[in-house]
C-alpha positions in Angstrom: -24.4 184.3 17.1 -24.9 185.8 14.0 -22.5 189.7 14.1 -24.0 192.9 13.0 -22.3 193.1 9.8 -23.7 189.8 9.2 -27.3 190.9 10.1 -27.2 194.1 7.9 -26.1 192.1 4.7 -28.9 189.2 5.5 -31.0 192.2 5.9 -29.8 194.0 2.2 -30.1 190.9 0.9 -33.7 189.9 1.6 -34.9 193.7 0.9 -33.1 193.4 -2.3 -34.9 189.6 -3.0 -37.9 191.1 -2.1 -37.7 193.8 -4.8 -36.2 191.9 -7.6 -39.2 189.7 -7.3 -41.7 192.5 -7.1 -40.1 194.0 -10.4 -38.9 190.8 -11.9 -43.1 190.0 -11.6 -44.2 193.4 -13.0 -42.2 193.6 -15.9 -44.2 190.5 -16.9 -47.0 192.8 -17.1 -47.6 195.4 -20.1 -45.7 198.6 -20.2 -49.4 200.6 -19.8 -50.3 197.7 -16.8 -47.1 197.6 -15.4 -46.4 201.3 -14.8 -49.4 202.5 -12.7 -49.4 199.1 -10.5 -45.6 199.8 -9.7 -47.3 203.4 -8.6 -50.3 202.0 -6.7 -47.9 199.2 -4.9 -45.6 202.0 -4.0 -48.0 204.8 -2.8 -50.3 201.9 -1.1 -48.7 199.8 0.1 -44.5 200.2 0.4 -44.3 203.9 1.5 -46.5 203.2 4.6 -44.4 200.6 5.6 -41.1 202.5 4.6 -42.2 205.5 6.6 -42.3 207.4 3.9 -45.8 209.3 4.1 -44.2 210.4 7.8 -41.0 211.6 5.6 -43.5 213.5 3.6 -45.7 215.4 5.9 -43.0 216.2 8.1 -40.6 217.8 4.8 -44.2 219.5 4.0 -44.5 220.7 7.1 -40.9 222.2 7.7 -41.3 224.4 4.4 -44.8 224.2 3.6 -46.6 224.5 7.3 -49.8 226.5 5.9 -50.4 223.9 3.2 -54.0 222.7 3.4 -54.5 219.2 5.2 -56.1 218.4 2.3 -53.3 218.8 0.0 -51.3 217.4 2.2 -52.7 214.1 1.9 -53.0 214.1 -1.6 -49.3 214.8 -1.7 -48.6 211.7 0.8 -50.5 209.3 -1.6 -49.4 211.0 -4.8 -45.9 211.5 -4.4 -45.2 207.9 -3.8 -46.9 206.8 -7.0 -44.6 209.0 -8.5 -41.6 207.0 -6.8 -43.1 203.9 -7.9 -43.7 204.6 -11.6 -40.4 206.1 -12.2 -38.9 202.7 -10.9 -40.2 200.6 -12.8 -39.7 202.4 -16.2 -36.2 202.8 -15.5 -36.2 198.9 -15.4 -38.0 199.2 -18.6 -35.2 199.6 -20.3 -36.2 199.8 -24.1 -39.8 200.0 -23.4 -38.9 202.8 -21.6 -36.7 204.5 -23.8 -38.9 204.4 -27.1 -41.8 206.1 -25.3 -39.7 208.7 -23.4 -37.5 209.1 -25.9 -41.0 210.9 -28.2 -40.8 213.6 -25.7 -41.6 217.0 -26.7 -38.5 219.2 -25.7 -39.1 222.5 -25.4 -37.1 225.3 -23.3 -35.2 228.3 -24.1 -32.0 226.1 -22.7 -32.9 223.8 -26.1 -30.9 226.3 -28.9 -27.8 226.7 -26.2 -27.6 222.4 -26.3 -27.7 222.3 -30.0 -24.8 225.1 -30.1 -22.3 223.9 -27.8 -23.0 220.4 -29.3 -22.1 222.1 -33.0 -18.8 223.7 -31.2 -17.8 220.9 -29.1 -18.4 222.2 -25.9 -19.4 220.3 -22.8 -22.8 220.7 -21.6 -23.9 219.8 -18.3 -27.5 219.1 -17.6 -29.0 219.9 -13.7 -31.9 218.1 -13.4 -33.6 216.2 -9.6 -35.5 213.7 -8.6 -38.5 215.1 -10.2 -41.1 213.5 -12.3 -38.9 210.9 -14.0 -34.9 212.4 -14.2 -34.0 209.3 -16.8 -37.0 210.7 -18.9 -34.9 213.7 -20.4 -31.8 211.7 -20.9 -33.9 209.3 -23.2 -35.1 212.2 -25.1 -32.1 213.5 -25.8 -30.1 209.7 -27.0 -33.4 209.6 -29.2 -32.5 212.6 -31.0 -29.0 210.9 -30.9 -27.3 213.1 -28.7 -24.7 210.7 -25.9 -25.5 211.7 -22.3 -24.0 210.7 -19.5 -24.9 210.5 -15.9 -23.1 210.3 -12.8 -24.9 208.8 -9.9 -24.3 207.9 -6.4 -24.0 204.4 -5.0 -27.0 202.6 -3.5 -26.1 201.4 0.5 -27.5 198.0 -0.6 -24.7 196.6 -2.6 -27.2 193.8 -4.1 -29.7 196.3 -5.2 -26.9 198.2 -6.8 -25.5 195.7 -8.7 -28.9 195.7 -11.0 -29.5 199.0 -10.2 -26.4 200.5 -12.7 -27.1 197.8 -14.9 -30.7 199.2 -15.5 -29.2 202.7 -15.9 -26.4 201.5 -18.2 -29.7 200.0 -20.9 -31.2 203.6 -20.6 -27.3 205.3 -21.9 -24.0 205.1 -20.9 -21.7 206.2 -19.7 -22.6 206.0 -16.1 -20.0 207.5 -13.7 -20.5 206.6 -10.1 -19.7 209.0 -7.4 -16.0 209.1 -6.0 -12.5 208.5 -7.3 -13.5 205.7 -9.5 -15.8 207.6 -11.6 -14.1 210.6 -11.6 -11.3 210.0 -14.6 -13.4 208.8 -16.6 -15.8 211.9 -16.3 -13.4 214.7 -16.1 -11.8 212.9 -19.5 -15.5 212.6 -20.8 -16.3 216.3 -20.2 -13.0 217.2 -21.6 -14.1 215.5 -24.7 -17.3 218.0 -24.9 -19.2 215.5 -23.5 -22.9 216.2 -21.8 -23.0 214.9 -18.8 -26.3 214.9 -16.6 -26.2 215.3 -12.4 -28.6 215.9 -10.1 -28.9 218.8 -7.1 -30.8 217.7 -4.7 -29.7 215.4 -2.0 -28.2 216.3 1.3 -24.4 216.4 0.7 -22.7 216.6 4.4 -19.6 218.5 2.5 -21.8 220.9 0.5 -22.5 223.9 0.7 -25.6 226.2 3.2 -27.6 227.2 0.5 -30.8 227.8 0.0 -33.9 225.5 -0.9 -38.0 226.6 0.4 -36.6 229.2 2.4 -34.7 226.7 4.3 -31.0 226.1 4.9 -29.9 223.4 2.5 -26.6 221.6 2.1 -26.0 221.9 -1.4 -23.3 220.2 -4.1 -21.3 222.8 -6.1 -19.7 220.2 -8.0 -22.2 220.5 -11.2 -21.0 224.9 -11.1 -17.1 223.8 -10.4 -17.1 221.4 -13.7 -19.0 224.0 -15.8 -16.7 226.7 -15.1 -13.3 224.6 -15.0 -14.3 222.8 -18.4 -16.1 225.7 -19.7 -19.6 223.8 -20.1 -22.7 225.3 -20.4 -24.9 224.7 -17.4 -28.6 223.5 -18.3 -31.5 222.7 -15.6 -33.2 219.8 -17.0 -36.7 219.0 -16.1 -38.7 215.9 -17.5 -42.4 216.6 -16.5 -44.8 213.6 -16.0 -47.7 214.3 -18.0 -51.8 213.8 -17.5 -51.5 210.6 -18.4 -49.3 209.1 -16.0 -47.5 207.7 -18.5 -45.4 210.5 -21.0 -43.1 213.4 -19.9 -42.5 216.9 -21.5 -38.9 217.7 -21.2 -38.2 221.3 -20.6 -34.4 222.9 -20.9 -34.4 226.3 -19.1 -31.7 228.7 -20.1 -28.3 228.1 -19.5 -26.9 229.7 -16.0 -24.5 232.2 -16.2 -21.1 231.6 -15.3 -20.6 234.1 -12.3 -19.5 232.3 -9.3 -19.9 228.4 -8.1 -22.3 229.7 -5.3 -23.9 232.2 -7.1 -24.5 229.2 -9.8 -25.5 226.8 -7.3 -28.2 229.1 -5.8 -30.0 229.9 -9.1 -30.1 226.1 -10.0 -31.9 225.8 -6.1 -33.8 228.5 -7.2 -34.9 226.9 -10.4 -36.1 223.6 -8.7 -38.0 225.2 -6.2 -39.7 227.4 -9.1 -40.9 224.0 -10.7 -41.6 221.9 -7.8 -44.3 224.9 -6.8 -45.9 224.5 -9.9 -45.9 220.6 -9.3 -45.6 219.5 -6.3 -46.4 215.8 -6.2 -43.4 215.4 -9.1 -40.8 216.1 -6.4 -39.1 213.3 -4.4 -40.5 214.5 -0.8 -39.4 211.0 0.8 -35.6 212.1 0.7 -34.5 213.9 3.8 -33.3 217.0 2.1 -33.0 219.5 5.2 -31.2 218.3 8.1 -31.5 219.2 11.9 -28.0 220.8 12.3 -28.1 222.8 8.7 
């Protein structure tokens, strides 16, 4: 009889053979094909069976209950594609980086970056899993600045294996999550390095901020390393344009340094501010709010 840690690595491994093919057989296709399929596949056809348009409506409906049906729907269908186009450029690797890398760049957060480069200084950018989050670190190796990321391990250990590898074509260094990244990152930062992070996933050990009005377990890690190196502390935005196809990265201005909660709240606060203004760019299939939060 076959045990139950046996059964959930079969499992891994035939969703992660299932996806490898579906990627491995887009990337045949061209980058302007390949993109919006990815999209379609994902909104149409994966996300149903994923649950993921439940994930959606119920997230919309926890912080968003007056939210038209209507919109509601589109945001179930659109949201998705999203997910899916963002994939499959990040497998893109230099196909991906050439075309995100010709992002305008634009933000009042732009002229602190280019100063505490000139000094030195570390700079840490905040971005989330908005429109593309790889799209600003492209623009920013194009213009030949080094950023470098630190992610958290997939659950699927064969989907993570090609997973970093992807993200190491799009820049390096990658730090993963935990004590084996963290050396490297802390001697990275110390180095007036940029690092980028993201602030919006469920972290069991954060802390109950806010996010949509609701109680949010939030990271202060991102506040803790900008005031302990001294790094300026940059929300990061890559915005997927008309097209479907192009971003406009947006650096707001830096965040004060005050206090790690204070500093934590404001970069919430940013988020929330952009994902208003577009809201089918925001991951809703994460499970950001949690019952006992």
């Amino acid at each position: 009889m076959m045990g139950k840690h046996n059964r959930s690595r079969t499992r891994d491994w035939m969703e992660n053979a299932a996806l490898r093919g579906l990627i491995g057989g887009l990337l045949c296709l061209p980058y302007a094909w390949r993109v919006p399929l990815c999209g379609w596949v994902m909104s149409r056809v994966i996300a149903p069976i994923a649950g993921y348009d439940k994930r959606i409506r119920e997230n919309l409906a926890k912080v968003m209950p007056d939210l038209p049906k209507a919109e509601v729907e589109r945001l179930v269908r659109r949201v998705p594609d999203n997910v899916g186009r963002s994939v499959i450029e990040n497998y893109s690797g230099r196909e991906f980086l050439e075309r995100a890398g010709r992002s305008p760049v634009v933000g009042d957060g732009l002229a602190a970056v280019e100063a505490a480069h000139a000094a030195q200084r570390p700079v840490i950018f905040v971005t989330a899993h908005f429109g593309n989050y790889e799209a600003s670190r492209a623009a920013m190796t194009a213009r030949g600045y080094t950023v470098g990321v630190l992610y958290r391990q997939m659950n699927n250990r064969y989907f993570n294996d090609h997973y970093v590898r992807a993200m190491e074509q799009l820049g390096e260094p990658a730090f993963p999550r935990g004590r084996q990244g963290l050396g490297g990152m802390l001697k990275f930062l110390r180095g007036g390095g940029k690092l980028g992070m993201l602030i919006d996933l469920h972290i069991y050990d954060g802390e109950r901020l806010t996010f949509f009005d609701r109680p949010a377990m939030t990271s202060l890690s991102a506040a803790e390393l900008a005031m302990k190196y001294n790094a300026v502390l940059i929300p990061a935005y890559a915005i997927r344009q008309e097209n479907g196809l192009d971003f406009k990265i947006i650096f707001e201005g830096p965040i004060p340094h005050t206090d790690t909660r204070t500093m934590t709240q404001a970069l919430n606060d940013s988020l929330e501010d952009l994902v208003r203004t577009h809201l089918d760019q925001w991951f809703w299939i994460h499970r950001r709010w949690k019952a006992r939060d």
